[in-house]
C-alpha positions in Angstrom: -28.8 -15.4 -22.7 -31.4 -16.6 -25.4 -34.5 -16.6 -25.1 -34.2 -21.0 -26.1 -31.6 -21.4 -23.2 -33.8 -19.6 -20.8 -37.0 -22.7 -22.0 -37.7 -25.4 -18.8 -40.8 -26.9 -19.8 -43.9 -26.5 -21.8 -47.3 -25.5 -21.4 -48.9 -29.2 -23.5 -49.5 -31.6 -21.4 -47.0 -33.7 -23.9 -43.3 -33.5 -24.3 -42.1 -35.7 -27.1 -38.3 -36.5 -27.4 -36.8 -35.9 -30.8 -38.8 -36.0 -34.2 -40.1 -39.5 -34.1 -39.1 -40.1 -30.1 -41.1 -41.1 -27.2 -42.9 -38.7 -25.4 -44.0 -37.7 -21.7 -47.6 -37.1 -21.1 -49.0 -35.4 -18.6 -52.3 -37.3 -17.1 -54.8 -38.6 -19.6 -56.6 -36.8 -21.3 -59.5 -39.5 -21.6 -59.8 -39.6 -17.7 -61.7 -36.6 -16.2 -59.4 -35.3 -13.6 -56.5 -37.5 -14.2 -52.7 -36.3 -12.9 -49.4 -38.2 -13.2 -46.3 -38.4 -15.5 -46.9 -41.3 -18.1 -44.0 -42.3 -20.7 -45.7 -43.1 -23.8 -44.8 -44.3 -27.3 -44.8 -42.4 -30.3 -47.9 -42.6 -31.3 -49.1 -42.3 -27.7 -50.5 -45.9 -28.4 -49.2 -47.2 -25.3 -46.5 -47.7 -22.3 -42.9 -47.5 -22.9 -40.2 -48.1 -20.9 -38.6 -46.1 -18.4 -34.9 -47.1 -16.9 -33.0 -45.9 -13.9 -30.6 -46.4 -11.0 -31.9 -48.8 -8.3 -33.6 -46.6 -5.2 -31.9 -44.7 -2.4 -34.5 -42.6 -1.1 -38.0 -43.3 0.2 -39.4 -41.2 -2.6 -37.3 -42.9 -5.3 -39.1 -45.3 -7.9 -37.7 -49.0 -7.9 -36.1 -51.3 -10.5 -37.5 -54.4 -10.9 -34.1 -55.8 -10.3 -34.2 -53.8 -7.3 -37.8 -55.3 -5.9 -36.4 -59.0 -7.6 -33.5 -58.6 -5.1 -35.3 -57.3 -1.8 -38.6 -59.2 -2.1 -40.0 -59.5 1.4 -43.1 -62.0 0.0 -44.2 -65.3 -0.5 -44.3 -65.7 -3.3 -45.4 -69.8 -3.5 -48.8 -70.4 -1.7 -49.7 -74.1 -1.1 -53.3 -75.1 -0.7 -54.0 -78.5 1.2 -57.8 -78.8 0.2 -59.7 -81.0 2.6 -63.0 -83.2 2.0 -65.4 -82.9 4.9 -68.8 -85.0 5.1 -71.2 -85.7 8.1 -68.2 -87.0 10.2 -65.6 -85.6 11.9 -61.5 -86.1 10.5 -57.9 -85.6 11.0 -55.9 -85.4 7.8 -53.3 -87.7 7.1 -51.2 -85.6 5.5 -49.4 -82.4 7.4 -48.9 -78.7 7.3 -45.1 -78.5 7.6 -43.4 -77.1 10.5 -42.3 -73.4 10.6 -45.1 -72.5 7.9 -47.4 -69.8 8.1 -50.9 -70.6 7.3 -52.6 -67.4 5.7 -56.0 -68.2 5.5 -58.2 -71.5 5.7 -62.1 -71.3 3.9 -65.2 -73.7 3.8 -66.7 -74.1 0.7 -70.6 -75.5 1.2 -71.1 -78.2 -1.8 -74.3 -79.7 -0.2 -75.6 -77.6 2.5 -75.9 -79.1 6.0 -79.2 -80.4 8.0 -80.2 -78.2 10.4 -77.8 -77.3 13.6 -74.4 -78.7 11.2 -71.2 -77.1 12.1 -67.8 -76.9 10.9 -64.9 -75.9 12.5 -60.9 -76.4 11.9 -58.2 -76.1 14.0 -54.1 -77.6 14.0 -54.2 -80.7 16.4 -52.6 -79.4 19.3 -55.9 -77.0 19.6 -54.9 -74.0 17.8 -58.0 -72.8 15.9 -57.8 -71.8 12.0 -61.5 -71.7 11.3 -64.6 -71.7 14.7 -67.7 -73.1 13.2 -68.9 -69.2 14.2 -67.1 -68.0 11.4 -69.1 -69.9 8.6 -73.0 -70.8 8.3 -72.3 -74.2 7.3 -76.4 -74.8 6.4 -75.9 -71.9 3.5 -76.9 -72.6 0.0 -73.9 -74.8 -2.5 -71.4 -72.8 -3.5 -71.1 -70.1 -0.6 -67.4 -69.5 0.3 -66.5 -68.4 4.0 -62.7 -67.0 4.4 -61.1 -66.5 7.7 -57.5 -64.6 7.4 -54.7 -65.3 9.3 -51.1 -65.0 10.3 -50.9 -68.5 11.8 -47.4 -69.9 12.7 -46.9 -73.7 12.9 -44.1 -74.9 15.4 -43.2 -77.4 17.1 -43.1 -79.8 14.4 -45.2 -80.6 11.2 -49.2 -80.3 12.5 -52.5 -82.5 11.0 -55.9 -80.4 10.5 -58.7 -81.7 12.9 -62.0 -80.5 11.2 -65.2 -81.1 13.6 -68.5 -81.6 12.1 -70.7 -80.5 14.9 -74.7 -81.1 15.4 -74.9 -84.4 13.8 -76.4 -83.2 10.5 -77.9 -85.9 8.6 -76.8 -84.3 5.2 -74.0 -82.0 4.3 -70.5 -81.9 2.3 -67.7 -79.2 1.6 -64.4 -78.7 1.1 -62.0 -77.1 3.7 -58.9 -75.1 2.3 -55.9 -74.3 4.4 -53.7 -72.0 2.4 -49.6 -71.5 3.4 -46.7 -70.4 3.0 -43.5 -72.5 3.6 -40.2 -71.7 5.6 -38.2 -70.9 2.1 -41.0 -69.0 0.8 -40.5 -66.6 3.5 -37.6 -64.0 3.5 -37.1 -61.5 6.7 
């Protein structure tokens, strides 16, 4: 056997494919302590494609057409943005039925008087937001986020918000982000 048929790999840390090829590269050599297998062009000037069969494995690599076809996320997130004063409000419009909210914020524009609250919950009493969870009194421009894995049944459900401790002075913005029934794929 020859000593050429006897060759598995090499000892560069690039492999290039024919004379004017792409080439495997092992890590980066820019990156202090960088490991991987990157397929790079040519002039090992960038990213190149790399094709193959769609998974069957757990360890296997997937296709896009693969991760097209078994997508498992929302991928269309609707924000119902909600203008709160001094007062308390129910929307008119609705979060639709079978949606999952994902996660509902307060953004202060004017910060409350002293002892203002604001809180939001689904009428029916199912909380999305305790006035707890945000300082409502902060300075403009503060941004509380609560996330959640909120299911809405039993039909299409209005957003009570409650302005609590009769502030004299105060405005922001409640967002209620979801996901709708055909967004979601099981």
């Amino acid at each position: 056997m020859a000593y050429r048929e006897k060759l598995r790999g090499t000892s560069e840390t690039i492999y290039q494919i024919g004379i004017k090829g792409h080439q495997w590269k092992y890590g980066d050599s820019d990156t202090v302590g960088a490991t991987g297998l990157e397929a790079r062009d040519k002039d090992d000037a960038a990213y190149c494609r790399v094709r193959g069969a769609d998974p069957v494995d757990n360890q296997d690599l997937i296709t896009l057409s693969y991760f097209n076809t078994n997508n498992s996320v929302a991928t269309n997130i609707v924000c119902a943005t909600i203008t709160v004063g001094t007062s308390s409000l129910t929307t008119v419009g609705s979060i639709p039925d079978a949606a999952r909210i994902v996660d509902v914020r307060l953004i202060v524009d004017t910060p409350y008087s002293a002892g203002g609250t604001v809180a939001a919950a689904l009428t029916g009493s199912t909380s999305l937001m305790a006035s707890g969870d945000n300082d409502a009194e902060d300075a403009a421009g503060e941004i509380f986020s609560v996330p959640q894995d909120t299911a809405v049944s039993g039909g299409a459900k209005t957003v009570d918000i409650t302005v609590g401790g009769t502030p004299g002075a105060g405005a922001s913005r409640v967002q209620v982000y979801y996901v709708t029934p055909t967004d979601i794929t099981t």
